[in-house]
N, C-alpha and C positions, 0 to 999 in steps of 0.2 A: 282647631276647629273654630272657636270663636274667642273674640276679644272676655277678656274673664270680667262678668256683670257682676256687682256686687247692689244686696239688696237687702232695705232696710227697713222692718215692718213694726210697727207699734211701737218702736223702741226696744226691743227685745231679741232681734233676731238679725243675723245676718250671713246669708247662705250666697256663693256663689255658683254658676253656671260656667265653664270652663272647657279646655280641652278633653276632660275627662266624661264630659255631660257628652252623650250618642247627639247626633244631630235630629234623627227621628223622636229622642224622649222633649230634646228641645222644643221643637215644634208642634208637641204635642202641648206641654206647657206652654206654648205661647199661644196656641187655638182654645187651650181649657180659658186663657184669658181673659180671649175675646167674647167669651161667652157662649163659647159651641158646646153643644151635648157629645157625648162620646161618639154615637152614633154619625155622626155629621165629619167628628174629625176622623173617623174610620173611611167614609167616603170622601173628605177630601185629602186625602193621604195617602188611598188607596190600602188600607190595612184591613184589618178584621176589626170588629168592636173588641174582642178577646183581647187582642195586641192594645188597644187603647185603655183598656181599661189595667192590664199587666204595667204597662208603660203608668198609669197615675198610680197604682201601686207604689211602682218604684221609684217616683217622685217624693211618695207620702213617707216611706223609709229612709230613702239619702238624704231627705232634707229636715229629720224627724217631726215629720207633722203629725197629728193623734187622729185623722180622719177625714175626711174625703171631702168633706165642707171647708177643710183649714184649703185645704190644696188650693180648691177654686179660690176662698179669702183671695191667696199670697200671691195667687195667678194674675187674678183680677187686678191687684195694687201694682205688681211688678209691671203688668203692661200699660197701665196709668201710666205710671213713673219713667216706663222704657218714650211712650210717648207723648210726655211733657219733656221728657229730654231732646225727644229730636225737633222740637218744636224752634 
């Protein structure tokens, strides 16, 4: 699926994205990044908000985050970092 992204937050953590990450949870983590409300990445992905919000669930559990604010935190820095890298 994808090149395996390795990321590195506060010094504390470092969780990969891989062939094993769905490409719909990906992009769901990479639209919570950019700063879209659930609602938003529901319609632009064509999903239900349900599915959007199931899918940050299951980001918050693989990647053990303690809550729905860390998510966005790691979202937010990852797509920083994704683009300072392609810079």
């Amino acid at each position: 699926m994808r090149i395996e992204i390795l990321f590195h937050a506060h010094g504390k953590r470092i969780f990969r994205i891989n062939k094993k990450t769905s490409d719909e949870l990906f992009e769901v983590f990479r639209l919570i990044g950019k700063g879209l409300q659930p609602r938003e990445i529901a319609e632009k992905l064509c999903l239900s908000t349900k599915t959007v919000e199931t899918h940050r669930m299951n980001i918050r559990k693989k990647f053990g985050m303690a809550n729905a604010s860390e998510v966005i935190q790691y979202a937010i820095e990852w797509s920083q970092m994704t683009y300072r890298a392609t810079e």
